[in-house]
Phi, psi and omega in degrees: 000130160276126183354293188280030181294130160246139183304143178201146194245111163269148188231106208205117184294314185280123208280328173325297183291309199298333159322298174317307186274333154337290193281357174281287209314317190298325178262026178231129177291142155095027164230169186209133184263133172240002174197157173259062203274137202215028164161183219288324189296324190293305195308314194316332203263320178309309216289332157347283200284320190220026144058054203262170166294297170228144179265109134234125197279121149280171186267306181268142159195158184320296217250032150197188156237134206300314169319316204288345169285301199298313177295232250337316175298330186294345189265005162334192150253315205241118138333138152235157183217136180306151097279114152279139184231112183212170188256004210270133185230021173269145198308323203298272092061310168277322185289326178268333156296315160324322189273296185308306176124055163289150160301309195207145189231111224233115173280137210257140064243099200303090151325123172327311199304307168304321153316304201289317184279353152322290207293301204260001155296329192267357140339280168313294189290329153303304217276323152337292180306298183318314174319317200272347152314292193297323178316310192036068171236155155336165186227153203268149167284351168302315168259358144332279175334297193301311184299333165305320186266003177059021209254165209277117155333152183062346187239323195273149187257168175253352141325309195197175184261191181256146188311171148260153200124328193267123155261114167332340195263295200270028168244351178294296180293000177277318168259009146306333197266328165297341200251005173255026170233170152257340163303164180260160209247125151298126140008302204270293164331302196303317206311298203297306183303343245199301210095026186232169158283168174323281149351313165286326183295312175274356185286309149334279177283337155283006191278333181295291169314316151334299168286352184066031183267310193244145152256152191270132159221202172251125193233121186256131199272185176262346181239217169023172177305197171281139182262161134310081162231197208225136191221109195318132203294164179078000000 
């Protein structure tokens, strides 16, 4: 485990989903679990004793309520910051989490996919924070903007949010797989490299080309017509 690892404490009654959730955590680098808590007395005394980054929190258990938890970490001295996972889908109920200041708020039956880019946004906005500690400068309204929007460096444009249909996880990898060649790539290569179709593959990169991260050109092969490909700008 590495030093700057940030810590999450799951506080989850059913031991099974915590089990569940345990092991997602375990396949994304750079978090570390340090307790399971399964009521409001065991979360009280982890979150006491060992003080995590971060929490996820369900909204029901026999002896409390998640909300009622979730204000108590805010009157705290050490930040802690939420994630709710929960099965609970009243409007009332997301709206006060939210107003209190959960990061995310995640309906259970919990997706990996979903789950992993939960993590790794809030990845991005920890290290983001820790940087701007150390700087220990005034702060910009430009990294307001980012810290407020939570959003992962590099895949959300400041232009716009992403369209739908773009998942953020796989545009990270389309320009991960552009930024190791310096020639340009087909549709069809990122497509093989990625794992997605063909199709999908390209849905990506014009959406790239669009934001003005990659430009698109014409590469005529030696046989059949000119393929389209694509190459990271600059």
């Amino acid at each position: 485990m590495g030093n700057q690892d940030i810590e999450v404490l799951i506080i989850e009654d059913d031991l099974r989903i915590a089990e569940i959730q345990k092991r997602f955590i375990e396949q994304i680098e750079g978090f570390q679990i340090v307790g399971i808590a399964a009521s409001y007395v065991e979360a009280r005394t982890l979150i006491d004793i060992l003080k995590p980054d971060l929490l996820l929190l369900d909204v029901y258990f026999p002896d409390m309520n998640g909300l009622d938890l979730l204000k108590e970490t805010k009157q705290l001295t050490k930040q802690m910051d939420v994630i709710m996972i929960t099965a609970t889908k009243e409007l009332d109920k997301v709206q006060e989490a939210i107003s209190i200041g959960v990061f995310d708020y995640i309906i259970k039956p919990v997706v990996f996919e979903r789950f992993k880019q939960s993590l790794l946004r809030y990845q991005e906005y920890h290290q983001k924070l820790l940087q701007l500690e150390k700087e220990n400068i005034l702060i910009t309204q430009q990294e307001v903007d980012r810290l407020l929007r939570k959003e992962v460096e590099g895949v959300s444009n400041d232009k716009s949010y992403l369209p739908k249909g773009i998942d953020p996880l796989t545009l990270e990898k389309v320009m991960e797989v552009l930024g190791k060649v310096e020639i340009g790539l087909t549709a069809e290569s990122v497509a093989k490299e990625i794992g997605v179709s063909r199709t999908t593959a390209r849905r990506y990169l014009e959406h790239l080309v669009t934001i003005e991260k990659i430009e698109a050109d014409l590469s005529y092969g030696t046989v059949g017509r000119p393929e389209r490909v694509y190459i990271v700008s600059g």
